[in-house]
N, C-alpha and C positions, 0 to 999 in steps of 0.2 A: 569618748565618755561624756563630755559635755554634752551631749546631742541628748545622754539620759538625766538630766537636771530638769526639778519641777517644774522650773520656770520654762522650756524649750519646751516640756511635754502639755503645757499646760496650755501655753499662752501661742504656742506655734502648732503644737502638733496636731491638740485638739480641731484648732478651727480647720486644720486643713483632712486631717480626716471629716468633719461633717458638712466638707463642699464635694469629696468623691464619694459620697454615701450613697448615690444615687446609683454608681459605676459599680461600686461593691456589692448593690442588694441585687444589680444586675448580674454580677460574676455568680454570685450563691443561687440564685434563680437560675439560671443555665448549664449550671455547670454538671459533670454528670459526680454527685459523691457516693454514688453506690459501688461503680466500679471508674473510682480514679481512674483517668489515665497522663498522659506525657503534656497535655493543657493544663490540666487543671493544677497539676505539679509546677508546673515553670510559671504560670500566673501567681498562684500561693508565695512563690520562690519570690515572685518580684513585689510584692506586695509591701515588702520590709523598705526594697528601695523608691518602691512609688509615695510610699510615708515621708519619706525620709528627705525626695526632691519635691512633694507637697510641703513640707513645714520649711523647707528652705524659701520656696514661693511665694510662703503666706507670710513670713518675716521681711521680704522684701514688698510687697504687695502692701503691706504695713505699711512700712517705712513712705512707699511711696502717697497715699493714702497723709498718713499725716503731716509730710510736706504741703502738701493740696489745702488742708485742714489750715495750717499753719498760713500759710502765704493767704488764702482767703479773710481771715483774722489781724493780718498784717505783723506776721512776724510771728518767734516763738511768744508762746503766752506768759506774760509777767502772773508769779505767784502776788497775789492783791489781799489775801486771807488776813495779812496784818494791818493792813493801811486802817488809816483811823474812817474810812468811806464805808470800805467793807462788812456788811452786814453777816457774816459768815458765822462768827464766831462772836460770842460777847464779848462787851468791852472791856471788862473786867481780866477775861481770859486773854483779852490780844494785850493789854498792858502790860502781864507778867510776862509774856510771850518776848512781846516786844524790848524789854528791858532787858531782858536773859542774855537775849541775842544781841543786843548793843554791846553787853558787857563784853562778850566772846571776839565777836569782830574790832571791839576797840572803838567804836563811834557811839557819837549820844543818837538817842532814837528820837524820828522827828515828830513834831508835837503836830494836833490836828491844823492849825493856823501855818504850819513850816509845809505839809505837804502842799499848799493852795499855791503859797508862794515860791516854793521852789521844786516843783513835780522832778524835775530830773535828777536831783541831788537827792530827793526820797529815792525814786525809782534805785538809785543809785546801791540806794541803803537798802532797801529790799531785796535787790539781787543780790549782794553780799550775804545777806541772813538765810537767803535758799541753798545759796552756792555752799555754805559752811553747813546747815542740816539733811542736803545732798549728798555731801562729802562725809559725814557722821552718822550715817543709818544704811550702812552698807551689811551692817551683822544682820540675815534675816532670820535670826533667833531673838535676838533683843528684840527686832522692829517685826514681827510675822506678820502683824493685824498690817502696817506698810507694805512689807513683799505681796501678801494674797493681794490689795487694794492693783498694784503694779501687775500682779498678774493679769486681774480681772480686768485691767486697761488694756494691755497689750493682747489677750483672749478676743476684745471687740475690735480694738484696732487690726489686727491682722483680718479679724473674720470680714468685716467691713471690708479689707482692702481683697478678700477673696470673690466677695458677692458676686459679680461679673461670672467669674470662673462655675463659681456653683451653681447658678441660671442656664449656663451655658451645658456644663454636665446633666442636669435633669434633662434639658430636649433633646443631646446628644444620647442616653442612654435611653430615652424611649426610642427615638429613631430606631436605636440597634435592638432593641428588644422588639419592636412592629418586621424588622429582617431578616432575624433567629425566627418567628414565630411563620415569616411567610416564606421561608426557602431550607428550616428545619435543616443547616448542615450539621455535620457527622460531628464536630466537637465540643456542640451545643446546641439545644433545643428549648422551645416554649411551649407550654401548653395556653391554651385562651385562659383558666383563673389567674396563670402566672403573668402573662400579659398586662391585666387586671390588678394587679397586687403591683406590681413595678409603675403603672398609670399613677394610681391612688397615690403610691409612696410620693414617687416624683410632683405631686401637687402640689401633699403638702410641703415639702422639702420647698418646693420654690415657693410659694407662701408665706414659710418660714425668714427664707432669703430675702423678700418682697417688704415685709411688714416689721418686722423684728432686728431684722443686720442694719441700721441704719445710723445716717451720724450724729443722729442726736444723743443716739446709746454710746456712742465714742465720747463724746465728750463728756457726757452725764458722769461715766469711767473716770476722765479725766480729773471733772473738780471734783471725784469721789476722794481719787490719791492726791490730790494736792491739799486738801482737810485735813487728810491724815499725816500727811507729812509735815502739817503745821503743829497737830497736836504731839507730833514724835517732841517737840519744844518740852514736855511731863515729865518723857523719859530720861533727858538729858539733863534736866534741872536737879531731877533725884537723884541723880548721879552723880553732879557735879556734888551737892550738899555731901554727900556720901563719902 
């Protein structure tokens, strides 16, 4: 049942259904659904588990993807949205922020003259105020605008790390659509529009792949959810007062 949670349908399933979309418009295009037969039944049949070994795929494919992304950057990325540098967020907004979060973790918050001087020991004090509003925005009812943001990260991160795979599906399923169409066997067939129609698809699909899956969208993703999970600092404050 986990497999059916929004976050696995969203962020995993989705991307890796529209890198076999190319494979799919090909099964519908050939297949015969006037008179079913014993193909087009056990394709359809497997169809649940080719989903199912796609979004396991694209969660590793992810995963792999923002290691790359990470080590490139030199390490996991430090949340900065509070630092008194940080243009993110007003000043005004990161004081109260910042103060909230001292109280909670137990430490004074360091002043703009403390971070110059002692980087580590901020750095220090920033991880701790992540680590504590990581650890507290796990409800995604309280936090939803947080989860979708998390989704919307992990939807490009896996898509991103699927790229390769969807490039590779589009020239693989015209191949096989140009060998349906020139040897016409008995449990699938093309006609030349259909041919045509699966070209067309397959273009833009890789296009889409080409232009759009890219890592700048990952990371755009990225300081989208890390914004937010600084402004989750609102909800916790009203709460706390409460």
């Amino acid at each position: 049942m986990d497999f059916l949670d929004t976050y696995s349908i969203k962020a995993r399933l989705f991307p890796a259904l529209i890198a076999v979309l190319p494979a799919f418009v090909l099964f519908l295009l050939a297949g015969s659904w006037k008179d079913p037969g014993l193909p087009e039944i056990m394709t359809a049949l497997g169809i649940g588990v080719l989903f199912y070994a796609m979004a396991d795929i694209a969660r590793r494919a992810g995963r792999r993807v923002q290691r790359k992304l990470f080590k490139e950057s030199g390490g996991f990325p430090a949340n900065t949205e509070l630092s008194h540098l940080d243009t993110t967020l007003d000043s005004g907004t990161k004081d109260r922020f910042r103060n909230f979060l001292a109280t909670q973790i137990g430490k004074a918050a360091p002043t703009g003259e403390s971070e110059v001087a002692d980087p580590v020991g901020t750095a220090g004090f920033y991880a701790e105020c992540y680590n504590y509003l990581r650890n507290n925005t796990y409800d995604t009812e309280r936090f939803r605008v947080l989860f979708n943001e998390n989704i919307g990260y992990g939807f490009r991160r896996n898509l991103y790390g699927l790229k390769p795979y969807g490039i590779a599906i589009n020239l693989l399923a015209v191949l096989a659509a140009c060998w349906l169409y020139r040897y016409q066997p008995a449990f699938a067939m093309l006609s030349q529009g259909q041919i045509f129609i699966q070209g067309g698809f397959a273009f833009v699909h890789a296009l889409y792949f080409i232009f759009a899956v890219t890592k700048r969208a990952v990371l755009e993703a990225s300081k989208t959810y890390a914004r937010q999970l600084t402004m989750c600092c609102d909800i916790l404050m009203r709460e706390t007062k409460a």
